[in-house]
PDBQT receptor file of N, H, CA, C and O in Angstrom, charges set to zero:
ATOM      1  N   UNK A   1      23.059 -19.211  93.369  1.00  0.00    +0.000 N 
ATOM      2  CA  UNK A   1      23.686 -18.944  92.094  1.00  0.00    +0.000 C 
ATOM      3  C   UNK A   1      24.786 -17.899  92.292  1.00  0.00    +0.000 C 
ATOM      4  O   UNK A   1      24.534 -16.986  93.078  1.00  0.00    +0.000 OA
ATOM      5  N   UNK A   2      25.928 -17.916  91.703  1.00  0.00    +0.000 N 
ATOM      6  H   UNK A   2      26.132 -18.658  91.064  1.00  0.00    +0.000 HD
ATOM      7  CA  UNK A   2      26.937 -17.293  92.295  1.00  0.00    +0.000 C 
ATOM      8  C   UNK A   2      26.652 -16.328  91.228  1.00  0.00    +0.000 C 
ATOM      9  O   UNK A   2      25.659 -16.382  90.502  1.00  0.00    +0.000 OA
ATOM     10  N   UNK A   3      27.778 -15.248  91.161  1.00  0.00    +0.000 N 
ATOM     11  H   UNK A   3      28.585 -15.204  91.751  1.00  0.00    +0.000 HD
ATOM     12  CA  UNK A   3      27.524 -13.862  89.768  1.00  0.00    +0.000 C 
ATOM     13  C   UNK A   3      28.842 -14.287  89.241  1.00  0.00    +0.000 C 
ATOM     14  O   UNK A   3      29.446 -15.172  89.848  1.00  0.00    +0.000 OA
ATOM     15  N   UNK A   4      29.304 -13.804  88.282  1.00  0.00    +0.000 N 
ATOM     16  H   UNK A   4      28.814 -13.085  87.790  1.00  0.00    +0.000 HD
ATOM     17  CA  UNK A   4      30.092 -13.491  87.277  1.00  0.00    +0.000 C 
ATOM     18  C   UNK A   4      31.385 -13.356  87.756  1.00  0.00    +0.000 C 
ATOM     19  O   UNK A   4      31.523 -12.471  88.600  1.00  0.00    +0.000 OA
ATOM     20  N   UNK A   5      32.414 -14.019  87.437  1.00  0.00    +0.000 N 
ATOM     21  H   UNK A   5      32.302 -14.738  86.751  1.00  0.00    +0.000 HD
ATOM     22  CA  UNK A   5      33.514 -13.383  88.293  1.00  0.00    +0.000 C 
ATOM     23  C   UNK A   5      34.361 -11.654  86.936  1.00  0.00    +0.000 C 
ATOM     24  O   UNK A   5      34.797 -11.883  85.807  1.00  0.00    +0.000 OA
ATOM     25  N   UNK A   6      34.326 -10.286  87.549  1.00  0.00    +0.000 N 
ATOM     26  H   UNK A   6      33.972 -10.101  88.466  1.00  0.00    +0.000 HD
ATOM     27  CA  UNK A   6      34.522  -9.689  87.134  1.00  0.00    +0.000 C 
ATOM     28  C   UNK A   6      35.993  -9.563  86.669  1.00  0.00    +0.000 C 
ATOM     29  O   UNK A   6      36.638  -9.801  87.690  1.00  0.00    +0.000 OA
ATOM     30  N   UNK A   7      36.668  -9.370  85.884  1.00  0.00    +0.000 N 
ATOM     31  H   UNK A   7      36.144  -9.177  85.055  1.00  0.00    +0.000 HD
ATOM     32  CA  UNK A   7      38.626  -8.907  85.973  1.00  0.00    +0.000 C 
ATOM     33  C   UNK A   7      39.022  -8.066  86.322  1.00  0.00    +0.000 C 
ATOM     34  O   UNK A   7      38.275  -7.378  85.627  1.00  0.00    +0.000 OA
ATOM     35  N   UNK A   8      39.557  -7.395  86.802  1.00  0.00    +0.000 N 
ATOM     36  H   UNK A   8      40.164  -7.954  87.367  1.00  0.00    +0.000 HD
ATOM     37  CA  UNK A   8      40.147  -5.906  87.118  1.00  0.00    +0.000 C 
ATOM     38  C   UNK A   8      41.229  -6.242  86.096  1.00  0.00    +0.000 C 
ATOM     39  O   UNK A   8      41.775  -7.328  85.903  1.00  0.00    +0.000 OA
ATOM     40  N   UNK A   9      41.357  -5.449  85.683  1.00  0.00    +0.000 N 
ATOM     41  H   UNK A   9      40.913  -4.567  85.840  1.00  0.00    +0.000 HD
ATOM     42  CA  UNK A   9      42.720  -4.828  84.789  1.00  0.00    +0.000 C 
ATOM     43  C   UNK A   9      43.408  -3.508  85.354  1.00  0.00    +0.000 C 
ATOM     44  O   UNK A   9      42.781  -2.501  85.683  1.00  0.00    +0.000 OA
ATOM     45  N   UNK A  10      44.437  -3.621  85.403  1.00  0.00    +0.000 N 
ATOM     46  H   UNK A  10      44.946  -4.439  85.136  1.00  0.00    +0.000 HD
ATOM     47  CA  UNK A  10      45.138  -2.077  85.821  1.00  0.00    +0.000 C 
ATOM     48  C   UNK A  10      44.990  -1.172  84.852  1.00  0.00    +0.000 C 
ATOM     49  O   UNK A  10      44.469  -1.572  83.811  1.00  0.00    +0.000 OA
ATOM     50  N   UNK A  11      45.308  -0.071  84.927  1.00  0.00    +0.000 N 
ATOM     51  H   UNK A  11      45.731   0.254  85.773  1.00  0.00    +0.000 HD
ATOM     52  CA  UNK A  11      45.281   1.559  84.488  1.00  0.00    +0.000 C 
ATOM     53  C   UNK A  11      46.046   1.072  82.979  1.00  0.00    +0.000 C 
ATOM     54  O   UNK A  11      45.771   0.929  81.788  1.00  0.00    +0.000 OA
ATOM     55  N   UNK A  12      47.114   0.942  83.869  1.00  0.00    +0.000 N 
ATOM     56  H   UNK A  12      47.337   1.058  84.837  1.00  0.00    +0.000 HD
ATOM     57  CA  UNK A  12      48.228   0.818  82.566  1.00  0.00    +0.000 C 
ATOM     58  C   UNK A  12      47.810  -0.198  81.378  1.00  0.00    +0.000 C 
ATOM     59  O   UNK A  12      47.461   0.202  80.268  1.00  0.00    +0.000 OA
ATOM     60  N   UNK A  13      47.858  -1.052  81.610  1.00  0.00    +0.000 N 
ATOM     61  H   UNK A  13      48.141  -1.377  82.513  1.00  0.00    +0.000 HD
ATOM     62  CA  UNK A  13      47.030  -2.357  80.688  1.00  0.00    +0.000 C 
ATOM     63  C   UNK A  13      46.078  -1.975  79.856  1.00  0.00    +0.000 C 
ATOM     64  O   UNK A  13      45.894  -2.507  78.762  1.00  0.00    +0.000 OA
ATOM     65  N   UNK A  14      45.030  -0.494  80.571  1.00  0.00    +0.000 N 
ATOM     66  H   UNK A  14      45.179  -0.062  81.460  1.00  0.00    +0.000 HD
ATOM     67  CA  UNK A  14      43.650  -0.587  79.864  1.00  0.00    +0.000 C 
ATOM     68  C   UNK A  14      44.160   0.761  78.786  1.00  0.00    +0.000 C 
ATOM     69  O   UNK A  14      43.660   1.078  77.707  1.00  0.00    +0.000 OA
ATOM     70  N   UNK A  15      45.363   1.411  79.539  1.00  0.00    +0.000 N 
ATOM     71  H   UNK A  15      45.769   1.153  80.416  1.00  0.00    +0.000 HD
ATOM     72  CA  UNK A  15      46.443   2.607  78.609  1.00  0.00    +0.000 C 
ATOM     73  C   UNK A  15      46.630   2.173  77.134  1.00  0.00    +0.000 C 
ATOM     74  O   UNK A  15      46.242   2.629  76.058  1.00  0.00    +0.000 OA
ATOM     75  N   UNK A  16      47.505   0.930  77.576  1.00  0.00    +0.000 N 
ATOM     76  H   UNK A  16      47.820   0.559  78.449  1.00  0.00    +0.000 HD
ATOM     77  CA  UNK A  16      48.198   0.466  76.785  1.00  0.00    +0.000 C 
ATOM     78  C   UNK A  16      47.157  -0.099  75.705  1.00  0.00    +0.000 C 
ATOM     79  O   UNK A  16      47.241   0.442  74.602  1.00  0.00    +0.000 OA
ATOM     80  N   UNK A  17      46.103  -1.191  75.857  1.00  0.00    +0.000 N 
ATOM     81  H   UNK A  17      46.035  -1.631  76.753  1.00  0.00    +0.000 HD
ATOM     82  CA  UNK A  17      45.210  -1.465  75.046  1.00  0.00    +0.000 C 
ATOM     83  C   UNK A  17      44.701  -0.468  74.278  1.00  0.00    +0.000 C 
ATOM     84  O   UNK A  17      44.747  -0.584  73.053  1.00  0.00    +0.000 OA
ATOM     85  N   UNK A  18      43.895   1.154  75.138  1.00  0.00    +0.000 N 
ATOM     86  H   UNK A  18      43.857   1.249  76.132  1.00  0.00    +0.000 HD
ATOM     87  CA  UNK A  18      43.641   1.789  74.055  1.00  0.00    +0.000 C 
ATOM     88  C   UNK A  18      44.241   2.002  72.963  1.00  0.00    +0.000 C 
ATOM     89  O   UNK A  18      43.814   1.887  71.814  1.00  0.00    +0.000 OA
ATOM     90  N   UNK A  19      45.640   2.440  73.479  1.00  0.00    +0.000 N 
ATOM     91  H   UNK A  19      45.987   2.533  74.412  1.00  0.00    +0.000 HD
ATOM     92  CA  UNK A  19      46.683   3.217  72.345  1.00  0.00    +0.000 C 
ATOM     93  C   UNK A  19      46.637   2.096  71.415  1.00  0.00    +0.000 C 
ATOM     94  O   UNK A  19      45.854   2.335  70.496  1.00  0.00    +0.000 OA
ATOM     95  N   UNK A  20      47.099   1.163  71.346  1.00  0.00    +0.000 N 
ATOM     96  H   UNK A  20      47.735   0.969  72.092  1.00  0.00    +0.000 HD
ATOM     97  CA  UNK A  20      47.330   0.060  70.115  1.00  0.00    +0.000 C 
ATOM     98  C   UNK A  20      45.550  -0.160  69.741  1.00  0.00    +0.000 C 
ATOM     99  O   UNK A  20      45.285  -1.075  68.961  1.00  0.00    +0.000 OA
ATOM    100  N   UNK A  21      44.808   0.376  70.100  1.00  0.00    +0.000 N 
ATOM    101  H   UNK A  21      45.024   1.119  70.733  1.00  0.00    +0.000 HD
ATOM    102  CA  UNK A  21      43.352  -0.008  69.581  1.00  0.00    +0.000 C 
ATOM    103  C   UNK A  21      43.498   0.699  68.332  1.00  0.00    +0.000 C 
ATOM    104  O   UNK A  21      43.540   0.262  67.182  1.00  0.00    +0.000 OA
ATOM    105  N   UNK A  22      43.586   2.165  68.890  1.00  0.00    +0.000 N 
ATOM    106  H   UNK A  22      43.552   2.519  69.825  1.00  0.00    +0.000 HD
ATOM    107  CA  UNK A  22      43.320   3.168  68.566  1.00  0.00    +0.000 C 
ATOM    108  C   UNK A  22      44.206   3.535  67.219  1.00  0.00    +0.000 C 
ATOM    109  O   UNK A  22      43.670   3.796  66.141  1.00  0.00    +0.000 OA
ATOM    110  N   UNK A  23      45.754   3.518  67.445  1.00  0.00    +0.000 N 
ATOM    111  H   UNK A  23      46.189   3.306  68.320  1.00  0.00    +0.000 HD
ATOM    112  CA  UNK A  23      46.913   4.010  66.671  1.00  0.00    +0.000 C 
ATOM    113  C   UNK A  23      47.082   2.504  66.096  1.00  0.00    +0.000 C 
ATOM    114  O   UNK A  23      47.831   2.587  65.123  1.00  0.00    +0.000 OA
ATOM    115  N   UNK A  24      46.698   1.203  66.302  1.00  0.00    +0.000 N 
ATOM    116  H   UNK A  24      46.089   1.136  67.093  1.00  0.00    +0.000 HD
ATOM    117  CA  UNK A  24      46.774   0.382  64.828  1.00  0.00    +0.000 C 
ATOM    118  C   UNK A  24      45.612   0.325  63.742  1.00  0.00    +0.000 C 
ATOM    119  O   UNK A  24      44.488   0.824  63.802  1.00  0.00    +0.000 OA
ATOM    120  N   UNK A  25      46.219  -0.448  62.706  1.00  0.00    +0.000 N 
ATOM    121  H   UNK A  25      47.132  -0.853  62.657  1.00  0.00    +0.000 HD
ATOM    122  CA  UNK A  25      45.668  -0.224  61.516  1.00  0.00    +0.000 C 
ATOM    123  C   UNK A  25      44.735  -1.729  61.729  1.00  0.00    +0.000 C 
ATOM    124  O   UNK A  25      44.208  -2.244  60.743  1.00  0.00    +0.000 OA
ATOM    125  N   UNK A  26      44.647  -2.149  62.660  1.00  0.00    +0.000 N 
ATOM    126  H   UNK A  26      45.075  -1.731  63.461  1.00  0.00    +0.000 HD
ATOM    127  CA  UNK A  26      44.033  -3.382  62.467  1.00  0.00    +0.000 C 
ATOM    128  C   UNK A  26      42.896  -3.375  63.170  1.00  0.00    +0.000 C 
ATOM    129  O   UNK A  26      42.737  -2.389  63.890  1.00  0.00    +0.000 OA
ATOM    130  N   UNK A  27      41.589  -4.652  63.168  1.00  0.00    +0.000 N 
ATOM    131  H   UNK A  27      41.718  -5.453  62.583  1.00  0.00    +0.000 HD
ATOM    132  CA  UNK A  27      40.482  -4.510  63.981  1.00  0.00    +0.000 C 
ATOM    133  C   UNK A  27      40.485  -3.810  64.911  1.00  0.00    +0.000 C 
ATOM    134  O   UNK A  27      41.539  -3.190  65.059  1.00  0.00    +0.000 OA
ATOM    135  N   UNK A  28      39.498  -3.585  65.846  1.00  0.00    +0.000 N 
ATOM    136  H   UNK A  28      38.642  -4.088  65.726  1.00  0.00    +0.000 HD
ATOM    137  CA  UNK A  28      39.512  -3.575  67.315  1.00  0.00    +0.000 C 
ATOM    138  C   UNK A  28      39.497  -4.761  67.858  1.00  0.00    +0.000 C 
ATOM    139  O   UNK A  28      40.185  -5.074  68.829  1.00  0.00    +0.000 OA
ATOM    140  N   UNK A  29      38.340  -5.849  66.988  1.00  0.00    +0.000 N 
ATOM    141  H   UNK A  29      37.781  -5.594  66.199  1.00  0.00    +0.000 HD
ATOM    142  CA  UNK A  29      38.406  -7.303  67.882  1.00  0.00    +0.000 C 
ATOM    143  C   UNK A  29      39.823  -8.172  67.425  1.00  0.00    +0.000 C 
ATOM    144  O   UNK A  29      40.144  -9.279  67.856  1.00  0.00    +0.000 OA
ATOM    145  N   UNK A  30      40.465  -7.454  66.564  1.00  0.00    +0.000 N 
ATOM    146  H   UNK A  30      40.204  -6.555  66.213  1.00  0.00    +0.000 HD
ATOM    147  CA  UNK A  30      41.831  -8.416  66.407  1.00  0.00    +0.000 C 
ATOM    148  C   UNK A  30      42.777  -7.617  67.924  1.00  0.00    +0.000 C 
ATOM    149  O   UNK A  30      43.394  -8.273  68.763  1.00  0.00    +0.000 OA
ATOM    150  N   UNK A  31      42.668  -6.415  67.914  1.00  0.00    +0.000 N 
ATOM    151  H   UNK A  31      42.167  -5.882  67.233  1.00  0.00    +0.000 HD
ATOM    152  CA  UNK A  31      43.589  -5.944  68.974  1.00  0.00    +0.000 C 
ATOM    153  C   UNK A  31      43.674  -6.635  70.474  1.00  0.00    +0.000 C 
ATOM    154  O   UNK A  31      44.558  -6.988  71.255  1.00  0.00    +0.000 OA
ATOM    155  N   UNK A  32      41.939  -6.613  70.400  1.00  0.00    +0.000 N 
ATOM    156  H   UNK A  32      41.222  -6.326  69.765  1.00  0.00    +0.000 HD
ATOM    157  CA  UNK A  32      41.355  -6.941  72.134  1.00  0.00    +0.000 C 
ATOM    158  C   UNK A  32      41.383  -8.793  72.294  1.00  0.00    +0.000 C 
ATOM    159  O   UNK A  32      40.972  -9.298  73.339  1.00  0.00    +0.000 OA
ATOM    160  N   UNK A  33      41.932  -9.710  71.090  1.00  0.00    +0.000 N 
ATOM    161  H   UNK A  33      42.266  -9.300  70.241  1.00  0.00    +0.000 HD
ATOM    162  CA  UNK A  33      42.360 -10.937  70.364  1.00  0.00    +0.000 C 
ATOM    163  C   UNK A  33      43.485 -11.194  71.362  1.00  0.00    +0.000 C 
ATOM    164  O   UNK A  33      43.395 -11.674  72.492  1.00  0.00    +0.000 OA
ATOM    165  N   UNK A  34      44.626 -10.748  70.664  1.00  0.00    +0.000 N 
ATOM    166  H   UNK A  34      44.700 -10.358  69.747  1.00  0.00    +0.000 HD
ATOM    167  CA  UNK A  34      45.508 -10.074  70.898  1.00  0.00    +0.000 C 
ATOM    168  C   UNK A  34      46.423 -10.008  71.814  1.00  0.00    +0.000 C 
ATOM    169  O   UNK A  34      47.578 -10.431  71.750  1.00  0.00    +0.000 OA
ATOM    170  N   UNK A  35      45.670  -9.240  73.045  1.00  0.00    +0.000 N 
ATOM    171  H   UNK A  35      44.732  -8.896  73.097  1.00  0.00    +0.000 HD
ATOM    172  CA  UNK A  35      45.624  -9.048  73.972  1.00  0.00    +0.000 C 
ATOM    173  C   UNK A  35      45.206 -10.184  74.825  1.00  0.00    +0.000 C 
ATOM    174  O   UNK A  35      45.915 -10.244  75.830  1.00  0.00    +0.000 OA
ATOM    175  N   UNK A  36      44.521 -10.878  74.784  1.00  0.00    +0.000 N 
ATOM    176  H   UNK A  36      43.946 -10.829  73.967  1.00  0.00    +0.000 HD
ATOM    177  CA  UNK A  36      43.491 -11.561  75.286  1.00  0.00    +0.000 C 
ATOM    178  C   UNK A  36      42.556 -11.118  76.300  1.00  0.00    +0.000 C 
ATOM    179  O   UNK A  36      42.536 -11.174  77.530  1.00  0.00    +0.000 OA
ATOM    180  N   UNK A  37      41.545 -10.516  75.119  1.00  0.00    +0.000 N 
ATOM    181  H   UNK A  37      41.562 -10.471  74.120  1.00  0.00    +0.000 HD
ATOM    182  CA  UNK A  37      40.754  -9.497  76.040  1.00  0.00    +0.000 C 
ATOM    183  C   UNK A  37      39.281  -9.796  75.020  1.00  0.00    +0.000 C 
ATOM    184  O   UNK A  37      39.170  -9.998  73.810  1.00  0.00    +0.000 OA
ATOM    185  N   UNK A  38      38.348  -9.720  76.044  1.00  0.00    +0.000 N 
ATOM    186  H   UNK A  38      38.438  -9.556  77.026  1.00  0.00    +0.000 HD
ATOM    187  CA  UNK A  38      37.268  -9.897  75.116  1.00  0.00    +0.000 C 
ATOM    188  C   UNK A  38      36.847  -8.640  74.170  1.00  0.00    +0.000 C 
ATOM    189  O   UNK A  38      37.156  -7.540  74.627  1.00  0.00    +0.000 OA
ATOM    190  N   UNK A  39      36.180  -8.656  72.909  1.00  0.00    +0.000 N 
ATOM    191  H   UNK A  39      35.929  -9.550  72.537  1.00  0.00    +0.000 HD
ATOM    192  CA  UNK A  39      36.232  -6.854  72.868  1.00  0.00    +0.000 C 
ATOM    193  C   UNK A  39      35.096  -6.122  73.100  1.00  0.00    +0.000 C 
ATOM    194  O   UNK A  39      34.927  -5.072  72.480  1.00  0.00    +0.000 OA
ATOM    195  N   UNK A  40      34.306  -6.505  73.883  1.00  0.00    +0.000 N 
ATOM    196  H   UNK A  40      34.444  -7.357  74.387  1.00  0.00    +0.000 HD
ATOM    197  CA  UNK A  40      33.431  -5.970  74.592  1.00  0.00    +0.000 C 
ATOM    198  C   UNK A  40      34.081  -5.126  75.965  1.00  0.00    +0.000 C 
ATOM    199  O   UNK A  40      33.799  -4.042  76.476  1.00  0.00    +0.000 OA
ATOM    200  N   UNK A  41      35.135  -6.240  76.298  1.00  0.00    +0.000 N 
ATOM    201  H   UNK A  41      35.363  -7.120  75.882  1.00  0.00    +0.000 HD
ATOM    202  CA  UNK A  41      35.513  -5.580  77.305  1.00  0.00    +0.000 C 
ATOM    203  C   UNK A  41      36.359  -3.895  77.014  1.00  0.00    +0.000 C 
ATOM    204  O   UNK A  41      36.237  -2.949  77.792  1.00  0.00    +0.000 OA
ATOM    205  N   UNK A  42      37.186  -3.864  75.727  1.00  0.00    +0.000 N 
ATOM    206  H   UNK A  42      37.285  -4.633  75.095  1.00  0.00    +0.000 HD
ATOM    207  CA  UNK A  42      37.708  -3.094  75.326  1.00  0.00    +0.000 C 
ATOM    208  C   UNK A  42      36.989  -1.390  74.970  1.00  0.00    +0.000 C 
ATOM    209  O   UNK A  42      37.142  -0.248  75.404  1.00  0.00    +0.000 OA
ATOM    210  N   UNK A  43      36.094  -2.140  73.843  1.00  0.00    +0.000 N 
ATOM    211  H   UNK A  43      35.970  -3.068  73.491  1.00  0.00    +0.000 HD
ATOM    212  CA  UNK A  43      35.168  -0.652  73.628  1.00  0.00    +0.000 C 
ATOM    213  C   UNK A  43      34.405   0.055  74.501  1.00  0.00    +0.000 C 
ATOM    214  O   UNK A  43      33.694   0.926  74.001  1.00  0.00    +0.000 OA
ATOM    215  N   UNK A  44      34.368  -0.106  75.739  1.00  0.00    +0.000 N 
ATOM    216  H   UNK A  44      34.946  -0.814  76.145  1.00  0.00    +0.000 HD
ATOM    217  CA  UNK A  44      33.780   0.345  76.818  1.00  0.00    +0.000 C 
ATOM    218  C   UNK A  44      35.490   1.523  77.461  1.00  0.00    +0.000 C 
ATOM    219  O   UNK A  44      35.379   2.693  77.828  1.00  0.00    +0.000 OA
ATOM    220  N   UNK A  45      36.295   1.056  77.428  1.00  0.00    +0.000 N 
ATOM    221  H   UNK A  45      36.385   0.106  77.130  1.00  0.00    +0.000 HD
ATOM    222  CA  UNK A  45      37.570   1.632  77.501  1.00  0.00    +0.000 C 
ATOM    223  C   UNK A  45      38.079   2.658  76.324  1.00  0.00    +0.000 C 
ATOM    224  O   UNK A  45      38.734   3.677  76.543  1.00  0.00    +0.000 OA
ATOM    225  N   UNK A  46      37.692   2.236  75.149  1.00  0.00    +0.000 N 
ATOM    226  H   UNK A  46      37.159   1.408  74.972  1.00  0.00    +0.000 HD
ATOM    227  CA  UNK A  46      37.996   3.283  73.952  1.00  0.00    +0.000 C 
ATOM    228  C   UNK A  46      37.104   4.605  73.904  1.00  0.00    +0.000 C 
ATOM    229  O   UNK A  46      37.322   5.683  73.351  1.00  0.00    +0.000 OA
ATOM    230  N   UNK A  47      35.961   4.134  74.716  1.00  0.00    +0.000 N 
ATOM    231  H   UNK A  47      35.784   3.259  75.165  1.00  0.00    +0.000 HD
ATOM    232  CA  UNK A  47      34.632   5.069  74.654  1.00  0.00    +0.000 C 
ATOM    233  C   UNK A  47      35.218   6.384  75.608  1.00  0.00    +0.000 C 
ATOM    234  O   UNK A  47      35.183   7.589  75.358  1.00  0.00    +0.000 OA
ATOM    235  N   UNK A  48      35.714   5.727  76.680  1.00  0.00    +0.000 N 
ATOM    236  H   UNK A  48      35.743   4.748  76.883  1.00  0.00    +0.000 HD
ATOM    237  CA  UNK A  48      35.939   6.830  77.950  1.00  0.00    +0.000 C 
ATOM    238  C   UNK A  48      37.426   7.416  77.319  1.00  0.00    +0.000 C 
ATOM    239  O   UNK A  48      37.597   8.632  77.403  1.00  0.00    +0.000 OA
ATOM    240  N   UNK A  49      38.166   6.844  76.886  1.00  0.00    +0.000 N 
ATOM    241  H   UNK A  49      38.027   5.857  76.817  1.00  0.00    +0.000 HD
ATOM    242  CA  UNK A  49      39.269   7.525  76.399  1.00  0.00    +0.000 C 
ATOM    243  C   UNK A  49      38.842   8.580  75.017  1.00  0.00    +0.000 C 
ATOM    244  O   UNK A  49      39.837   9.289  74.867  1.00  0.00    +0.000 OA
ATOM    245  N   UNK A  50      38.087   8.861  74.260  1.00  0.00    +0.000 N 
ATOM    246  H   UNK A  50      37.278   8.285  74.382  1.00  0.00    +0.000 HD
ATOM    247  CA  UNK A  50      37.741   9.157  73.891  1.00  0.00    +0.000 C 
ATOM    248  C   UNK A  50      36.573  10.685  74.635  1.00  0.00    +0.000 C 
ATOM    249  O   UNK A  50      36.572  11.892  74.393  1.00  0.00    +0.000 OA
ATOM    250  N   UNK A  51      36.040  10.136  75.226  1.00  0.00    +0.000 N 
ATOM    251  H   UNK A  51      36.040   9.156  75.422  1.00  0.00    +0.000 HD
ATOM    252  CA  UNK A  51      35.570  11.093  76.252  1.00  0.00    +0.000 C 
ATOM    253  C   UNK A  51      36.502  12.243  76.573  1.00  0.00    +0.000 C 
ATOM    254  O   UNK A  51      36.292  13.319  76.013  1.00  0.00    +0.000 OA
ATOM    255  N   UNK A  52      37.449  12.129  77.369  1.00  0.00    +0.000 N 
ATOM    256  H   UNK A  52      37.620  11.256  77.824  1.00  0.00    +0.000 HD
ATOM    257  CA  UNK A  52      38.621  12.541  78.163  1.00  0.00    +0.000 C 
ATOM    258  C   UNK A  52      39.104  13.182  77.101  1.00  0.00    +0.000 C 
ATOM    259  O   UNK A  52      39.059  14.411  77.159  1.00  0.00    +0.000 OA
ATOM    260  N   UNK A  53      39.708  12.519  75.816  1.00  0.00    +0.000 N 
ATOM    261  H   UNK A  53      39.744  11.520  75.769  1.00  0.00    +0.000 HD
ATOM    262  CA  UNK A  53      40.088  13.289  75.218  1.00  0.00    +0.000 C 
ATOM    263  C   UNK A  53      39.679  14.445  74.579  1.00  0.00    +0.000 C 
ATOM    264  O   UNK A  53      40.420  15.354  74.204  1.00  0.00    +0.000 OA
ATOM    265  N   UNK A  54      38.370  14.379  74.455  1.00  0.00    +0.000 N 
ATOM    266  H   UNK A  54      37.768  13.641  74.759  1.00  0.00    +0.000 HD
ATOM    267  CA  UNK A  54      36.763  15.341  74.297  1.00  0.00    +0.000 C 
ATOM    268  C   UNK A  54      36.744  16.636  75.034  1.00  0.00    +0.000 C 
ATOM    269  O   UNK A  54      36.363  17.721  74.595  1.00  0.00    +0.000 OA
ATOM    270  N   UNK A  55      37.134  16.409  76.026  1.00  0.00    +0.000 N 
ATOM    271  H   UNK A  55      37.443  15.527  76.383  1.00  0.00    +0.000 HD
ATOM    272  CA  UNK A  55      36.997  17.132  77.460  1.00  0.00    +0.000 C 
ATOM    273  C   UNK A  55      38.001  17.709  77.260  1.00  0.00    +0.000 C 
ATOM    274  O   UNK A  55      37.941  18.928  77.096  1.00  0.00    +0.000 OA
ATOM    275  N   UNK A  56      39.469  16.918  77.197  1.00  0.00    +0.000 N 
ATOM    276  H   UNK A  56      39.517  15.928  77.330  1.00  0.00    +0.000 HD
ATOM    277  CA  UNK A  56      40.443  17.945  77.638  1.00  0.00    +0.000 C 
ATOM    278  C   UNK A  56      40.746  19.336  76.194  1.00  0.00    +0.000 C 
ATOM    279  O   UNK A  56      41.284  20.443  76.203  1.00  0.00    +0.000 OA
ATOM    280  N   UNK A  57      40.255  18.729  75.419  1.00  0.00    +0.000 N 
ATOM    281  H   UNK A  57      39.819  17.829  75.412  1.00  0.00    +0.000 HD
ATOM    282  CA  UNK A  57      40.462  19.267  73.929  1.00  0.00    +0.000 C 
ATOM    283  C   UNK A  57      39.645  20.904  74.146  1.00  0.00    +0.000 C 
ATOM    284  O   UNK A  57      40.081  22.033  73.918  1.00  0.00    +0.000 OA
ATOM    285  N   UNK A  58      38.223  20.415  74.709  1.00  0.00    +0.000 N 
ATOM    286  H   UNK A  58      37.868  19.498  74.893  1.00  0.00    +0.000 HD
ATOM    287  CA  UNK A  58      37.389  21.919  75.441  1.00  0.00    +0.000 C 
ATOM    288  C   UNK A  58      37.641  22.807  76.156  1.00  0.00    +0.000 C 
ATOM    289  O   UNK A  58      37.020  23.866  76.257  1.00  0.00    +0.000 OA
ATOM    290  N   UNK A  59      38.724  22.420  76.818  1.00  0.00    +0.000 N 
ATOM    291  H   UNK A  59      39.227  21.560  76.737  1.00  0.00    +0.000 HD
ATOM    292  CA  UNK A  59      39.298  23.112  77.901  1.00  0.00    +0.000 C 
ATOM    293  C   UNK A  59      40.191  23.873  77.685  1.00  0.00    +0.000 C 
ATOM    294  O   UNK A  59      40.477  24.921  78.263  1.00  0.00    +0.000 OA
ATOM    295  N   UNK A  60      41.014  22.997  76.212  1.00  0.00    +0.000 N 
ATOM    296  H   UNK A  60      40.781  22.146  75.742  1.00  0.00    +0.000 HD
ATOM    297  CA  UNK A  60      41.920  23.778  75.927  1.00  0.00    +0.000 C 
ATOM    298  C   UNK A  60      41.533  24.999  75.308  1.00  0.00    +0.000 C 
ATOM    299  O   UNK A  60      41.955  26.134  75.533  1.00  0.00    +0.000 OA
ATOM    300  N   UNK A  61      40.673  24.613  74.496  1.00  0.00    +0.000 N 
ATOM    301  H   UNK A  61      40.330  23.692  74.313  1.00  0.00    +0.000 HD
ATOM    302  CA  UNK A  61      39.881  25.191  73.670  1.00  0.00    +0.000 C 
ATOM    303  C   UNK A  61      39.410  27.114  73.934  1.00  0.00    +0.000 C 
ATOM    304  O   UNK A  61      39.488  28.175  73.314  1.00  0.00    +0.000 OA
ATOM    305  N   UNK A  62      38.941  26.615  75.203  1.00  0.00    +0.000 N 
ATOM    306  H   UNK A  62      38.877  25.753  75.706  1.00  0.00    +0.000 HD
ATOM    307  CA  UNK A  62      38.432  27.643  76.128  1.00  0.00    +0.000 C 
ATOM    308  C   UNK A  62      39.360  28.563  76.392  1.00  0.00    +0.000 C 
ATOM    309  O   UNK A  62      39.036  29.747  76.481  1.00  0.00    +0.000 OA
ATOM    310  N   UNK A  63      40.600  28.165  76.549  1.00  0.00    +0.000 N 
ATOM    311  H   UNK A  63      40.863  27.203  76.477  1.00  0.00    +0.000 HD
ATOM    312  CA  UNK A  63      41.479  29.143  77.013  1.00  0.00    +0.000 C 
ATOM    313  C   UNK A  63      42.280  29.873  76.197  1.00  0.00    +0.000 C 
ATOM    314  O   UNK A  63      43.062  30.685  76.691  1.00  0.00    +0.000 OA
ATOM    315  N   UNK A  64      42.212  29.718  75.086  1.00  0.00    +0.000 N 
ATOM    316  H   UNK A  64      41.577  29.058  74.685  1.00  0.00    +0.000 HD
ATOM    317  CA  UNK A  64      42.828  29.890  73.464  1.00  0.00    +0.000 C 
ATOM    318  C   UNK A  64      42.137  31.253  73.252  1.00  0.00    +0.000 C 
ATOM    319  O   UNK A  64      42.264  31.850  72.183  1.00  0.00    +0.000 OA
TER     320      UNK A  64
């Protein structure tokens, strides 16, 4: 039985998807539509960008 064939997507691509996830006014599953992206695959990407942005916000935070 073979496995799943996985996609790699580049950096930029998964950039670019957040931002229009994120900064439009429309679904997420219309965005990751869209795109042609499943949106499973997407919210796993909004999660960590979200993270990061978490993080760097603390840091700044810290030094204030």
């Amino acid at each position: 039985m073979s496995q799943p064939t996985v996609k790699k997507y580049p950096a930029e691509f998964k950039e670019r998807a957040v931002k229009l996830a994120v900064e439009s006014e429309q679904l997420i599953a219309q965005t990751a539509r869209d795109l042609g992206i499943n949106e499973n695959t997407l919210h796993p990407w909004i999660g960590k960008y979200h993270r990061v942005e978490r993080q760097e916000k603390e840091v700044h935070d810290e030094h204030l």
